[in-house]
N, C-alpha and C positions, 0 to 999 in steps of 0.2 A: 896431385892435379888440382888445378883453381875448381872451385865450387861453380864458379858465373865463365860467359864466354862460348862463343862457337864450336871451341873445340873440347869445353867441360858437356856441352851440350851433346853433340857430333857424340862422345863416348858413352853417355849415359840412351842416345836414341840406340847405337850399334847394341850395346847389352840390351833391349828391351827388343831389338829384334829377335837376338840370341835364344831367348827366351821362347818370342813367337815361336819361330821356326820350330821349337823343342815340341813344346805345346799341338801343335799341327801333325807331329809325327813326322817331322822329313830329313827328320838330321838324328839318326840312329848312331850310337854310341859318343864318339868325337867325331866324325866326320864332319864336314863341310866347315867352311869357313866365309867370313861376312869380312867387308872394309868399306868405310866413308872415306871420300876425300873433304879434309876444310884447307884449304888454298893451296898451298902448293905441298900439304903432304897428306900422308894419308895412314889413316887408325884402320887397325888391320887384327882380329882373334889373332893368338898366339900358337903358334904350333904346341900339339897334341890339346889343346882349351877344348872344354865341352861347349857346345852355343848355349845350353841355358843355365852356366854355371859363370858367365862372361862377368872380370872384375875390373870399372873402367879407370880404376888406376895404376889397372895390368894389360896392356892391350899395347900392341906394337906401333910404332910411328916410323912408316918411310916416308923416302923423298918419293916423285913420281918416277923415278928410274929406278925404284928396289933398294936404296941406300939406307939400312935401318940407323933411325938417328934416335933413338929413344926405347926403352922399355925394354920387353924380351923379343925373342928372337920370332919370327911370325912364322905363318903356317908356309911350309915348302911351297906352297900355290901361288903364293903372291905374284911370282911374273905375271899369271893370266890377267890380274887384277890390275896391277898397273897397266898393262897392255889397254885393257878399258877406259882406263882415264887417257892415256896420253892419244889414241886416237879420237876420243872426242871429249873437248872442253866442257859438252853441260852434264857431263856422265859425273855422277855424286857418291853413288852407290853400289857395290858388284855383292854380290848373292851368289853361292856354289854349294849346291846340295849335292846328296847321293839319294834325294827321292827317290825309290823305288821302281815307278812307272818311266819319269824320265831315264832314269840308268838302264830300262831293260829297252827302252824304244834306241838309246845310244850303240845298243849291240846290233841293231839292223840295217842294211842298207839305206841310205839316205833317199828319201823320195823325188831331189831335187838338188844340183850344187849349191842354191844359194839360199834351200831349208830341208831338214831336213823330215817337216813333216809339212801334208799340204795343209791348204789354210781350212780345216773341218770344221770349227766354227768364227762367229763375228768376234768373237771374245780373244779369241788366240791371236787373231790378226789385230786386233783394239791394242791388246796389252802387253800383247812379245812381240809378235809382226814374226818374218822370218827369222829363221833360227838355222842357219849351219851349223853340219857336222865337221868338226875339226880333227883329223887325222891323229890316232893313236898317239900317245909320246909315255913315257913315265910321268907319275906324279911329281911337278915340281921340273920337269923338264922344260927348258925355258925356248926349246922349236915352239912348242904350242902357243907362246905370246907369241913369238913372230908370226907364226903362222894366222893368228887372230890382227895384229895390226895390219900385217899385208892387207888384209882382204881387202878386194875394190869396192866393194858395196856397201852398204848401210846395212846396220843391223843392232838388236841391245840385247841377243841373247844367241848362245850357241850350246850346243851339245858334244859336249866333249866323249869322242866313240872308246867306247869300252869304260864308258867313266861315269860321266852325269850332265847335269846342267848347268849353268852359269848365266844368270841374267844380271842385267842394269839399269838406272834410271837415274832420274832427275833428285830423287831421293832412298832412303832406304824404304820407305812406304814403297814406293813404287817398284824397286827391283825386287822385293817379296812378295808382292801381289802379282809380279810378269813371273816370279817362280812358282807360286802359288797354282796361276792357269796353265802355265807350263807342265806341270805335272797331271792337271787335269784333261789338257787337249791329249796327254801321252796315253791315260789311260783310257780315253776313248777311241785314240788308235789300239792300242791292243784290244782292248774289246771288238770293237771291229774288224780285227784282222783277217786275209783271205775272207772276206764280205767284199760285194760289190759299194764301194763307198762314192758317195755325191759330196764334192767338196763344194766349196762356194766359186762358182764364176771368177774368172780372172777377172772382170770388172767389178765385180764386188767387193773381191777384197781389196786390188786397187783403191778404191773411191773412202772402203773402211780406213785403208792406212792413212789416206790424205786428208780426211776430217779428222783419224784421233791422233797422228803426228809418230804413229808407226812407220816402220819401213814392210812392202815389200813390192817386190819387182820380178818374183819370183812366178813363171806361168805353167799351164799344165802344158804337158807333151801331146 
């Protein structure tokens, strides 16, 4: 790999998230896997890669339709990840943990179709916004991209049921820091659990999404 460039760059930020995520405690054994998109492909962990052992002139390169044109073979997850870019152009970054909180909050009924936790603080709705639960598939079953691009709505993160999280952003900073709080609004839903909980006003989190450029749309019953 060139030393200079986007996409020497692009591989050297994905390892150094790699790393993060290790650091943080949320990517237990080999689990989870990270991809950047730089133009029209995308740098992708390698299936079975530990994230903080990530080596960026081992790291796999698709097109955005899953076509591996470089490197090794990447992690079976990839559909979902592309599914993320090709639904939305400024999407840079996808994030998939097996966080612990997020993974156990993914075993429970979802609070809402279009998230699948309500908006319980300003922070969740600032930095993931709504999060749909996405219906059961296998690892690597490629229903769950489809079932992620179909969606009609907006959203940069979802909870994969019986599985974990998945978020995205504008950069890899960002889709780490919407997994980061993502894990955190999860553990204060289970903490809270069967508690009378006070979520934020539909107009609140409304008004929260449309100053920080979140999505949600999602209201209480």
């Amino acid at each position: 790999m060139t030393t200079t460039g986007p996409r020497a760059d692009a591989a050297r930020a994905l390892v150094a998230t790699g790393r993060r995520v290790t650091d943080l405690g949320l990517s237990p054994g080999s689990s989870g896997n990270v991809s950047v998109r730089v133009g029209d492909r995308v740098l992708m962990t390698p299936t079975g890669a530990s994230l903080g052992d990530l080596d960026p002139d081992a790291l796999s390169e698709l097109t955005l339709d899953g076509e591996l044109v470089g490197g090794p073979r990447p992690s079976k997850e990839f559909p979902f990840h592309t599914a993320f870019y090709r639904r939305d152009a400024e999407t840079r970054a996808v994030v998939h943990l097996h966080s612990p909180h997020a993974a156990a909050v993914s075993l429970l009924p979802a609070w809402h179709d279009r998230s699948a936790l309500p908006p319980l603080t300003p922070y969740f709705v600032m930095r993931v916004g709504q999060t749909p639960l996405v219906p059961y598939a296998h690892p690597g079953d490629d229903r769950q991209a489809r079932h992620i691009e179909a969606l009609p709505f907006a959203f940069r993160a979802v909870l994969l049921q019986n599985h974990g999280p998945v978020t995205s952003g504008a950069s890899l900073e960002a889709a780490l820091d919407a997994a980061v709080e993502l894990e955190e609004v999860c553990r204060l839903a289970l903490l809270t659990s069967g508690r009378p909980v006070v979520p934020l006003p539909d107009a609140a989190a409304h008004e929260l999404a449309e100053r920080y450029g979140s999505a949600w749309d999602a209201v209480s019953s």
